[in-house]
C-alpha positions, 0 to 999 in steps of 0.5 A: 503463495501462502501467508507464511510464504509472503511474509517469509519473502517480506522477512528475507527483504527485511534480512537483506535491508537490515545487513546493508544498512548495518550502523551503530544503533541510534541514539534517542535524538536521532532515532529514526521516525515512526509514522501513523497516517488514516482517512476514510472516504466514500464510493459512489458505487456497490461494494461488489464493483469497488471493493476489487479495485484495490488489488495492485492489478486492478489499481491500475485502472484508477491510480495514474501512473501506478504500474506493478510489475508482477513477480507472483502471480503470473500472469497478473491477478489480484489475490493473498500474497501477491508480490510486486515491484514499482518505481515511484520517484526513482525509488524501487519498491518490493510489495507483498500483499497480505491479506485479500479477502472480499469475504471482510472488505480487508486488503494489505500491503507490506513494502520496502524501499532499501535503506529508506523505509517500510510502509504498511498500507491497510484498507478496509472496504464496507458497503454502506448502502446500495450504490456507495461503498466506505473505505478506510485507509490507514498508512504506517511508515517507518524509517529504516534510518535516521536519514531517512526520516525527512523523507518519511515524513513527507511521505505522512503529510502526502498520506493524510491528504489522499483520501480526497484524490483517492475518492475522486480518482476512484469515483471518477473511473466509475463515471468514466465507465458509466459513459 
């Protein structure tokens, strides 16, 4: 699957979304919200062992509970334009990944809760040293509804206090796997 083929997938999602949540526009006091979340933490581990992590299957090693179902590619692997579903809070998500590059250290996601939100999750992995590795993470959400605002919101806050359990989860898997 190409990036033209992910995004036009992301697009049709957006089409579909759109249509069910059909409204009068907004007004400016009631205009659904818009958020910009970023941390940055650090590895304890090569950029080579790290850097693989943060494709949707292998995340599954260290994020707890996260557990993608694969619509492409299948069998499961981590590459551009993966497209993937999950359950979070008995919210279903549509994921497609938009960049997967080892080569620049830069993975994305693109996903979509119907008639809630769409979120952008962009990382950049950078080896800064022999044996650590830095990842910045930057979170943007967007309300599809006023409604839904609230819940975006929230979800803002979550995302600017992640970096700390994202470090300890992560270096806690390469102590895990060091035993």
């Amino acid at each position: 699957m190409n990036y033209l083929h992910a995004f036009s997938l992301l697009t049709l999602c957006m089409v579909v979304i759109g249509a069910t949540t059909a409204q009068a526009p907004p007004k400016s006091s009631d205009a659904a919200v818009h958020t910009h979340q970023e941390f940055t933490f650090v590895v304890s581990a090569p950029y080579r062992d790290v850097f693989p992590l943060f494709g949707a299957d292998k995340e599954r090693v260290w994020a707890h509970g996260f557990n993608p179902q694969f619509l492409y590619p299948v069998p499961p692997h981590d590459e551009a334009g993966m497209v993937f579903t999950t359950v979070q809070d008995d919210l279903s998500r549509l994921w497609v990944n938009t960049a997967f590059d080892p080569a620049s250290g830069h993975v994305q996601y693109v996903y979509c809760i119907a008639d809630v939100m769409t979120a952008l999750i962009d990382i950049h992995v950078a080896n800064s040293g022999a044996s650590t590795t830095q990842v910045h993470v930057v979170y943007e959400r967007t309300a599809l509804r006023p409604e839904a605002s609230d819940q975006v919101i929230r979800l803002a806050h979550a995302d600017a206090n992640s970096g700390p359990h994202w470090e300890q989860m992560i270096n806690g898997y390469f102590a895990r796997s060091r035993k």
